[in-house]
Backbone as XML, in Angstrom:
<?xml version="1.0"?>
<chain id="A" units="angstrom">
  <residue number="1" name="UNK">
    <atom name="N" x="70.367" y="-0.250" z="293.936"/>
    <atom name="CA" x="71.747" y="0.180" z="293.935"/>
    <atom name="C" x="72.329" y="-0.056" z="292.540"/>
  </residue>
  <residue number="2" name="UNK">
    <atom name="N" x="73.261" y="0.930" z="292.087"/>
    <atom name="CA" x="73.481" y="0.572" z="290.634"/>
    <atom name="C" x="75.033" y="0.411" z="290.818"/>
  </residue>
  <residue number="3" name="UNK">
    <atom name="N" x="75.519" y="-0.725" z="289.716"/>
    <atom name="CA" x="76.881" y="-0.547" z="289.357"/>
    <atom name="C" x="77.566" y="0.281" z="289.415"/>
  </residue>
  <residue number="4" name="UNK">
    <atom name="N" x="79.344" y="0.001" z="289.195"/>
    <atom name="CA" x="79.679" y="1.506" z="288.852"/>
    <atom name="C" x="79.717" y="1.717" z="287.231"/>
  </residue>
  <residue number="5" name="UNK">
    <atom name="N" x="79.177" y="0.557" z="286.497"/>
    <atom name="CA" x="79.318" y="1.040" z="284.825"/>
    <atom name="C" x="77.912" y="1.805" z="284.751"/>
  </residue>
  <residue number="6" name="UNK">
    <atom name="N" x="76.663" y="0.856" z="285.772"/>
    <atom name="CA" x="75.684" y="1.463" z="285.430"/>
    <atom name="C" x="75.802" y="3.282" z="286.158"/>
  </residue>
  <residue number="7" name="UNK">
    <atom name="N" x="76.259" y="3.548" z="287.021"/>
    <atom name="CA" x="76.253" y="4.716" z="287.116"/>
    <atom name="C" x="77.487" y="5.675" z="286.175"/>
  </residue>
  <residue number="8" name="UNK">
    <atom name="N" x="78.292" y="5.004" z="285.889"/>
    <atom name="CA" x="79.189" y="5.881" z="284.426"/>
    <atom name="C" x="77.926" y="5.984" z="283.413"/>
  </residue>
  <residue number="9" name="UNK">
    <atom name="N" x="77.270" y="4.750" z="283.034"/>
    <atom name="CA" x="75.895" y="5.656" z="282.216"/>
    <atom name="C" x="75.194" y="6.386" z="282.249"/>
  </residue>
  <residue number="10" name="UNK">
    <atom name="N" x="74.588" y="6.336" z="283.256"/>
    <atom name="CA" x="73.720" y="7.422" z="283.804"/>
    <atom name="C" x="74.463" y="9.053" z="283.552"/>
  </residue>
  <residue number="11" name="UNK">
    <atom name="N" x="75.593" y="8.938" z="284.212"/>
    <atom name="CA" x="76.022" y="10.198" z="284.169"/>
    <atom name="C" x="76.668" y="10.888" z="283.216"/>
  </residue>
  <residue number="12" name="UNK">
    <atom name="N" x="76.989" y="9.703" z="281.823"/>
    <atom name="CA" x="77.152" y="10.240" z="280.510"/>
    <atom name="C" x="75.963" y="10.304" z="279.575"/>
  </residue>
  <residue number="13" name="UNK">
    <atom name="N" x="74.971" y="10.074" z="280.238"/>
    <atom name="CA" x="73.774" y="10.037" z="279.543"/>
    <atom name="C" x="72.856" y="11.574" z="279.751"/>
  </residue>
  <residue number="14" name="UNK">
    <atom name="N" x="73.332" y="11.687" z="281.054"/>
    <atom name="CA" x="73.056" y="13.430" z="281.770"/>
    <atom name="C" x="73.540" y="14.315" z="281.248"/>
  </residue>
  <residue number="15" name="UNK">
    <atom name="N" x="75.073" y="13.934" z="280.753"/>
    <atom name="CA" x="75.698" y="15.291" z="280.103"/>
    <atom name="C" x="74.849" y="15.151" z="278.133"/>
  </residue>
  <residue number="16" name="UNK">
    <atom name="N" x="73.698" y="14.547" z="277.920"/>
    <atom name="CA" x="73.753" y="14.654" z="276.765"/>
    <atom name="C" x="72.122" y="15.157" z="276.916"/>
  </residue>
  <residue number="17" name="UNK">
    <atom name="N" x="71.975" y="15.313" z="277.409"/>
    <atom name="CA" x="70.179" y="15.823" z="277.903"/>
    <atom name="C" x="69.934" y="17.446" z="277.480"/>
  </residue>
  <residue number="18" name="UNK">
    <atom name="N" x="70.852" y="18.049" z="278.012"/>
    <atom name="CA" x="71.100" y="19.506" z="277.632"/>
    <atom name="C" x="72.701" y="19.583" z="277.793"/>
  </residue>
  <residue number="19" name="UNK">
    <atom name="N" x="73.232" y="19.453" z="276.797"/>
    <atom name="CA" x="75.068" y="19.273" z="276.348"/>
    <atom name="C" x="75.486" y="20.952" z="276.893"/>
  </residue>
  <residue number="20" name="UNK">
    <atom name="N" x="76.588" y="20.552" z="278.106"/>
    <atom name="CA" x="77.421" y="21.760" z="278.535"/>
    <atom name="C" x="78.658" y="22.091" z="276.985"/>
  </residue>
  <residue number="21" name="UNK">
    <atom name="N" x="78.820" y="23.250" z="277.417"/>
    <atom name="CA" x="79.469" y="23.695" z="277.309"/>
    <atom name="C" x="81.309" y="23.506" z="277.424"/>
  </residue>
  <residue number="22" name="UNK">
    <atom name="N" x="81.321" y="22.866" z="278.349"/>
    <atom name="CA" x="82.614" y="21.907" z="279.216"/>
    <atom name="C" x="81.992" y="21.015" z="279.971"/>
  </residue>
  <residue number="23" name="UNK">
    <atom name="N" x="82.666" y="19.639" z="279.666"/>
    <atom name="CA" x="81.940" y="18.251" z="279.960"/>
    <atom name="C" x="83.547" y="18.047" z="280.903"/>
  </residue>
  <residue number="24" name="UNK">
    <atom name="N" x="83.781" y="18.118" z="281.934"/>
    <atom name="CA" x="84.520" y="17.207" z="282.645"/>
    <atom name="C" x="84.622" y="16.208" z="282.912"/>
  </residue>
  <residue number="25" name="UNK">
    <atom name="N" x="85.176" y="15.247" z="282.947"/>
    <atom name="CA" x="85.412" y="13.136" z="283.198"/>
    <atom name="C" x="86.272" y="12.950" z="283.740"/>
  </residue>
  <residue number="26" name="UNK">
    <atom name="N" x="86.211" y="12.000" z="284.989"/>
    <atom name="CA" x="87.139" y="11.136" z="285.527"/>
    <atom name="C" x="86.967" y="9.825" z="285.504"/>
  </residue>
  <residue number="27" name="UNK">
    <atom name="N" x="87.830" y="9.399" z="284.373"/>
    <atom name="CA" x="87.606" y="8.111" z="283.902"/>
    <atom name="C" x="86.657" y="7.249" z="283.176"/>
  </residue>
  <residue number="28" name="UNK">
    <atom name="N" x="85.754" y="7.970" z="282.805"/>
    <atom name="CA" x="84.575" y="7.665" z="282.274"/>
    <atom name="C" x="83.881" y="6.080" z="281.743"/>
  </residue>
  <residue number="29" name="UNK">
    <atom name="N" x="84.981" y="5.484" z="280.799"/>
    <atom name="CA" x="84.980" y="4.348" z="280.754"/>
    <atom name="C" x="85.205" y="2.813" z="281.802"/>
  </residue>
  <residue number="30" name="UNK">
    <atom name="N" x="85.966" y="3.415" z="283.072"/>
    <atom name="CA" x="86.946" y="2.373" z="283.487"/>
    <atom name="C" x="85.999" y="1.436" z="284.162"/>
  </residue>
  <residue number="31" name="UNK">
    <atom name="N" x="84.770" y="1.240" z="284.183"/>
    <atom name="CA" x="83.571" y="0.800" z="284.895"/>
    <atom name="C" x="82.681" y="-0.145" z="284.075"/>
  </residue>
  <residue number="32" name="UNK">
    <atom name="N" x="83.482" y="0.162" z="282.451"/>
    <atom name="CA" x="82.289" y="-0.430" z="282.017"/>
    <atom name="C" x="83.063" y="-1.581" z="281.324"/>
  </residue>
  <residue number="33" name="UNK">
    <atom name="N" x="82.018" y="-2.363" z="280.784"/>
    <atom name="CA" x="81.614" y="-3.547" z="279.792"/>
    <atom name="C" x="82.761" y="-3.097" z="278.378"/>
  </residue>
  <residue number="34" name="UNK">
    <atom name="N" x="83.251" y="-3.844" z="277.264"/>
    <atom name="CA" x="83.851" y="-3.607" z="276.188"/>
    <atom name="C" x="83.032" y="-2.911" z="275.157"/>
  </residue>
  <residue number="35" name="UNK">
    <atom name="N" x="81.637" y="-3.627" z="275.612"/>
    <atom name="CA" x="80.281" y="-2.861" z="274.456"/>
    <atom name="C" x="80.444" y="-1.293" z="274.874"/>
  </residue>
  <residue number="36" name="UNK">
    <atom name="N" x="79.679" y="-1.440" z="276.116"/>
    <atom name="CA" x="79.471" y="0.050" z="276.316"/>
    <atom name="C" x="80.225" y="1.313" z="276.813"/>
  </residue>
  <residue number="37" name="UNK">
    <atom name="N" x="81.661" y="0.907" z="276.974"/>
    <atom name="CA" x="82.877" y="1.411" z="276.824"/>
    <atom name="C" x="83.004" y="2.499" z="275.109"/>
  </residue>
  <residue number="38" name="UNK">
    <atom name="N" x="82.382" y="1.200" z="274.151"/>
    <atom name="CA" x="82.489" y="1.775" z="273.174"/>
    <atom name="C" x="81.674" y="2.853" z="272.721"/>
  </residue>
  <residue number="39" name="UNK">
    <atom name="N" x="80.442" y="2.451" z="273.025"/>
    <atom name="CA" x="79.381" y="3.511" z="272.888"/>
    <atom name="C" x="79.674" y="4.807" z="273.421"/>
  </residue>
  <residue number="40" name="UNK">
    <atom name="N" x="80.465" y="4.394" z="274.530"/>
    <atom name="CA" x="80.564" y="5.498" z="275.816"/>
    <atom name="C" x="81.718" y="6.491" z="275.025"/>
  </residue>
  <residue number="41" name="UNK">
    <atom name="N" x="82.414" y="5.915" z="274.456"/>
    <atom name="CA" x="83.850" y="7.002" z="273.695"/>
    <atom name="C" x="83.183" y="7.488" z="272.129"/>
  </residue>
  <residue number="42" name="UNK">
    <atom name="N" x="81.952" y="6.913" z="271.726"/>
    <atom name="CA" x="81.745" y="7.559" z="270.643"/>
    <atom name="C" x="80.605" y="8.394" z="271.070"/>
  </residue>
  <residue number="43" name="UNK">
    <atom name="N" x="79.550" y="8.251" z="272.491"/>
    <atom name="CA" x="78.876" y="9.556" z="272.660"/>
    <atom name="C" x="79.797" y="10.714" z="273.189"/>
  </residue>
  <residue number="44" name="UNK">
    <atom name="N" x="80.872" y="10.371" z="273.972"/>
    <atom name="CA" x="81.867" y="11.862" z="274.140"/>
    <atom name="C" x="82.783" y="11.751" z="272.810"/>
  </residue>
  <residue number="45" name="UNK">
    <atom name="N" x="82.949" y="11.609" z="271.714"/>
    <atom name="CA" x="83.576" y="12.143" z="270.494"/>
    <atom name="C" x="82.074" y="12.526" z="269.868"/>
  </residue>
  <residue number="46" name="UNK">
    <atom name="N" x="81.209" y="12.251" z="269.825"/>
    <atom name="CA" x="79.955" y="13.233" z="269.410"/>
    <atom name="C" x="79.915" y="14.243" z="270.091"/>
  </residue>
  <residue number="47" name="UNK">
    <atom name="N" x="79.802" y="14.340" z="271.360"/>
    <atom name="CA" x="79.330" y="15.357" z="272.156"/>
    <atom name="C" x="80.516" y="16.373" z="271.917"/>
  </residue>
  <residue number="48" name="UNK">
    <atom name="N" x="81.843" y="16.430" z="271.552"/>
    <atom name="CA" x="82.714" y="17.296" z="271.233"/>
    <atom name="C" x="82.810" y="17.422" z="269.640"/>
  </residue>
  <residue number="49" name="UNK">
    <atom name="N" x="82.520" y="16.636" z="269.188"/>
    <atom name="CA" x="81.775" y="17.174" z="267.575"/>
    <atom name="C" x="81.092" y="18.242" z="267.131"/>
  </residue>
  <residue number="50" name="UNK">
    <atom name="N" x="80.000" y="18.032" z="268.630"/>
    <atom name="CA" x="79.119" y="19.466" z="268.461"/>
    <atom name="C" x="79.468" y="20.348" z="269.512"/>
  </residue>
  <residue number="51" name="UNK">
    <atom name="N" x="80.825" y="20.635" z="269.545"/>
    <atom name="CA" x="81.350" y="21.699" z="269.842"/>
    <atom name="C" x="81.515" y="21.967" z="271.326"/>
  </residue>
  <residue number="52" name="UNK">
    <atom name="N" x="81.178" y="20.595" z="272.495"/>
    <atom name="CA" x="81.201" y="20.659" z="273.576"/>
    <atom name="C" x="82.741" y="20.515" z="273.387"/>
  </residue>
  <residue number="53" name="UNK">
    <atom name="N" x="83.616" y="21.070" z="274.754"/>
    <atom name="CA" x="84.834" y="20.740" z="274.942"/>
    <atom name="C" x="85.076" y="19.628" z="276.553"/>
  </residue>
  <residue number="54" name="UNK">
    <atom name="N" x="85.981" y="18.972" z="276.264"/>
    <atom name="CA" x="85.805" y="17.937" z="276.879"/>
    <atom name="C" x="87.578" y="17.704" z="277.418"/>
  </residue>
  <residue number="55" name="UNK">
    <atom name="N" x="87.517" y="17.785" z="279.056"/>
    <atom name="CA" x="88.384" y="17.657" z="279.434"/>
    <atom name="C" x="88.668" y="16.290" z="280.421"/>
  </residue>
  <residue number="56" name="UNK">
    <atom name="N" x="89.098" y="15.946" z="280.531"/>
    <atom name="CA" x="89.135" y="14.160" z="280.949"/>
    <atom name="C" x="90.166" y="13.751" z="281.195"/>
  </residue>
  <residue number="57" name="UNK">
    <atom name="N" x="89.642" y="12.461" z="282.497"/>
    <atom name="CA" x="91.167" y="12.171" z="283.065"/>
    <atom name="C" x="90.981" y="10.829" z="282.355"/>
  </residue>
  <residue number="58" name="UNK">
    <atom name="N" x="92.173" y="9.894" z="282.318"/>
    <atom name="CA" x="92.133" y="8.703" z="281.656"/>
    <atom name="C" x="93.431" y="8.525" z="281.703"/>
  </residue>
  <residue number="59" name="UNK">
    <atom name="N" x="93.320" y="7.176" z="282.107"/>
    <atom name="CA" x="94.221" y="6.303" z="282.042"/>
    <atom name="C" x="94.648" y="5.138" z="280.755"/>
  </residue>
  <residue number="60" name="UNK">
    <atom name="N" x="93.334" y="5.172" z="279.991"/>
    <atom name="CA" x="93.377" y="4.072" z="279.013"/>
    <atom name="C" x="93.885" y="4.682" z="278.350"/>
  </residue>
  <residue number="61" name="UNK">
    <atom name="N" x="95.102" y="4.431" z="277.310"/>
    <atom name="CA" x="95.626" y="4.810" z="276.116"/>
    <atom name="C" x="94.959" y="4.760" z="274.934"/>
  </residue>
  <residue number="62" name="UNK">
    <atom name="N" x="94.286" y="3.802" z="274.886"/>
    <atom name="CA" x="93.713" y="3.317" z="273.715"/>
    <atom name="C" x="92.532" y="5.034" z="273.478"/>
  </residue>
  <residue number="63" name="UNK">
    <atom name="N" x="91.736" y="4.555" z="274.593"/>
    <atom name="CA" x="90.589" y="6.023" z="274.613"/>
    <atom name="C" x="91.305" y="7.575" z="274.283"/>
  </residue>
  <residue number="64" name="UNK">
    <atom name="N" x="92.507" y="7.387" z="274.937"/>
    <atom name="CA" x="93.369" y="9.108" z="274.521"/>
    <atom name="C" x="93.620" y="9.042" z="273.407"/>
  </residue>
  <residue number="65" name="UNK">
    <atom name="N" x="94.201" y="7.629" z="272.455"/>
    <atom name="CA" x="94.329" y="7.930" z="270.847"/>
    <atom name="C" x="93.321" y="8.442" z="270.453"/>
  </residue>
  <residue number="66" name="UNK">
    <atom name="N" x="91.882" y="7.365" z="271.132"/>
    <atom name="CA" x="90.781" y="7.985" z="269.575"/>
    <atom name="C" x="90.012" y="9.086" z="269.900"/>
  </residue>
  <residue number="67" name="UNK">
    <atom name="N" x="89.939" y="9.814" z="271.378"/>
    <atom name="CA" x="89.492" y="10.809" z="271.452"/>
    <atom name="C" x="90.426" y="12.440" z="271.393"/>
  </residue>
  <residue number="68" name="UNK">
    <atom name="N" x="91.384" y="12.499" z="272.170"/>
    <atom name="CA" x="92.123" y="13.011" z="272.317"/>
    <atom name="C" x="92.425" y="13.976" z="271.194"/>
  </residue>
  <residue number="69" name="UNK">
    <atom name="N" x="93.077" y="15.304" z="271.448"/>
    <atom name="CA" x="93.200" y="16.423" z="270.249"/>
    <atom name="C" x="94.748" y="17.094" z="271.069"/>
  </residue>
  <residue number="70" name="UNK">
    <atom name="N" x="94.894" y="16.407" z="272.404"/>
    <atom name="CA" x="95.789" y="16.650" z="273.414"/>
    <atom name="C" x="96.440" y="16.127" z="274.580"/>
  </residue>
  <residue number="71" name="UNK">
    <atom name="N" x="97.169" y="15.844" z="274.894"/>
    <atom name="CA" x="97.192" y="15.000" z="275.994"/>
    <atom name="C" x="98.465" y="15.743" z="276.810"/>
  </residue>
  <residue number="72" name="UNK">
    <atom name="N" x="98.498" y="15.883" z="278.129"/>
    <atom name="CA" x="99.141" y="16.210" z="279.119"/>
    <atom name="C" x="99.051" y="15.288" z="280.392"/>
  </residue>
  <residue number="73" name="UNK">
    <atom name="N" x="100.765" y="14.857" z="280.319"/>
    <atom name="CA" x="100.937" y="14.122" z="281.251"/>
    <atom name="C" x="101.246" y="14.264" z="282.705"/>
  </residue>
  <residue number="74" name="UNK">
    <atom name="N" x="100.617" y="13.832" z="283.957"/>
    <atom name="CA" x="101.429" y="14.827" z="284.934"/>
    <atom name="C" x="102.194" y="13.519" z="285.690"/>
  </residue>
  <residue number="75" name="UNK">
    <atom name="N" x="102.753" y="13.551" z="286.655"/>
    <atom name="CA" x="103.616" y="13.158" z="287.597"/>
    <atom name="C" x="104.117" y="13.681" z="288.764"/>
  </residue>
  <residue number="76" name="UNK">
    <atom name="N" x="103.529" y="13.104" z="289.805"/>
    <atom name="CA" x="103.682" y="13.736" z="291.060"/>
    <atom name="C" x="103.039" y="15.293" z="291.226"/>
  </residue>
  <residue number="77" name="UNK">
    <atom name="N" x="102.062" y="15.793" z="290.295"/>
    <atom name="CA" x="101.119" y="16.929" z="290.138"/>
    <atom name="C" x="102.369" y="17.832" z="289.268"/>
  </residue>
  <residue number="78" name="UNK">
    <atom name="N" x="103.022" y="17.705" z="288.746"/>
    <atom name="CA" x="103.799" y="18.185" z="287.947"/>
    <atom name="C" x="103.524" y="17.759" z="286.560"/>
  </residue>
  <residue number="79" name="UNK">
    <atom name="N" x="103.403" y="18.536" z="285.275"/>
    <atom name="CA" x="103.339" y="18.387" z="283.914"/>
    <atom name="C" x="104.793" y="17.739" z="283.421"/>
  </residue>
  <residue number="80" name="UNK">
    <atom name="N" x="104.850" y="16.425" z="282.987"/>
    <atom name="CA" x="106.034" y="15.536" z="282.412"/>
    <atom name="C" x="105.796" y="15.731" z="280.757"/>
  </residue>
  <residue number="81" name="UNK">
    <atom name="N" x="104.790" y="15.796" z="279.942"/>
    <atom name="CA" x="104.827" y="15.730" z="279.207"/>
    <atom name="C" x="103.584" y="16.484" z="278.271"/>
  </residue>
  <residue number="82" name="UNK">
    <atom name="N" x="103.514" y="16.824" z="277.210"/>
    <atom name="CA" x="102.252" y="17.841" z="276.673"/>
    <atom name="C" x="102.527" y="17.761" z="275.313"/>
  </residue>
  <residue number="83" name="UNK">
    <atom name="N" x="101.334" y="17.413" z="274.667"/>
    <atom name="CA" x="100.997" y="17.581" z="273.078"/>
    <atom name="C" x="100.341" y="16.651" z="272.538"/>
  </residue>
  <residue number="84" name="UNK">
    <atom name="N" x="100.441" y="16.296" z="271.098"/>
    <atom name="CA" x="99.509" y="15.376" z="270.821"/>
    <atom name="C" x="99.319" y="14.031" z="271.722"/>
  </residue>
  <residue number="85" name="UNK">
    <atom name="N" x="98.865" y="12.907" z="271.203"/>
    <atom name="CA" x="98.394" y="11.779" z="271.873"/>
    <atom name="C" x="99.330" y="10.791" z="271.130"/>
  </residue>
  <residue number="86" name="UNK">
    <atom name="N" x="99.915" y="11.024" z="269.758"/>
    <atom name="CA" x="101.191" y="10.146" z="269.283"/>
    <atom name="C" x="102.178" y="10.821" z="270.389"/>
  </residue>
  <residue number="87" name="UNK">
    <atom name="N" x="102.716" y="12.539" z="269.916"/>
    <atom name="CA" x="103.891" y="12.801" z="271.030"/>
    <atom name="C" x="103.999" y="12.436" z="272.077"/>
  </residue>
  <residue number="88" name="UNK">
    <atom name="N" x="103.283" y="12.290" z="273.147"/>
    <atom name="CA" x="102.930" y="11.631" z="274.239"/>
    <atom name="C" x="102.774" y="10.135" z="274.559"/>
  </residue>
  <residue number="89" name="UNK">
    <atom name="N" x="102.261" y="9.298" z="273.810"/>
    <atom name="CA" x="102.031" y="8.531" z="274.001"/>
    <atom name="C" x="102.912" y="7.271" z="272.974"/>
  </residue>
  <residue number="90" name="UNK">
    <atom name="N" x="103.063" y="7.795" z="272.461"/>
    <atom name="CA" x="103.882" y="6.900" z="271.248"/>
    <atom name="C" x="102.434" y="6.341" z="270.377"/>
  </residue>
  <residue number="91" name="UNK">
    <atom name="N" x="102.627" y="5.920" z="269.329"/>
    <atom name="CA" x="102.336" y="4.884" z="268.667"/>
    <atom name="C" x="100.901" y="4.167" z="269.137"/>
  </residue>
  <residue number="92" name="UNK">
    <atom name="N" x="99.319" y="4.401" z="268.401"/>
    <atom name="CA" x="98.613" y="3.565" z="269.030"/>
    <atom name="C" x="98.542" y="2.575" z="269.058"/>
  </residue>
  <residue number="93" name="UNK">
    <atom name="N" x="98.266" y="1.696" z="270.093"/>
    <atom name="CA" x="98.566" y="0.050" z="270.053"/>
    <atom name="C" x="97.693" y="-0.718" z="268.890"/>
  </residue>
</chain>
């Protein structure tokens, strides 16, 4: 039986085997370790380097500064807020 960080690896390790086209995430990090959290936000800022697009839910702020090119906020399934990851978010911590 695996973790849930060990299975966030696994399954960011799948999208890099043969790299889609559109990489979808829900939450990707929130499972893991501080190490491999990190690893984990610099193989999806690689994997959209090379031109994968990458749409993702997240809660961590920190991860929407350094990945992020966009951020849209919703509330109650309604859009509250849309644009960069400063406009949105203020200021990275």
């Amino acid at each position: 039986m695996l973790s849930g960080g060990e299975r966030q690896r696994v399954n960011l390790a799948a999208a890099t085997v043969r790299p889609p086209r559109l990489l979808l995430l829900d939450e990707p990090v929130s499972a893991l370790d501080p190490a491999n959290r990190e690893r984990a936000l610099e193989l999806i800022a690689s994997l959209s380097g090379a031109g994968v697009a990458v749409l993702a839910v997240f809660h961590d702020a920190d991860a929407m500064h350094t990945l992020a090119t966009r951020v849209v906020e919703l509330r109650d399934g309604l859009i509250t807020a849309e644009g960069t990851p400063a406009q949105v978010l203020g200021a990275a911590a």
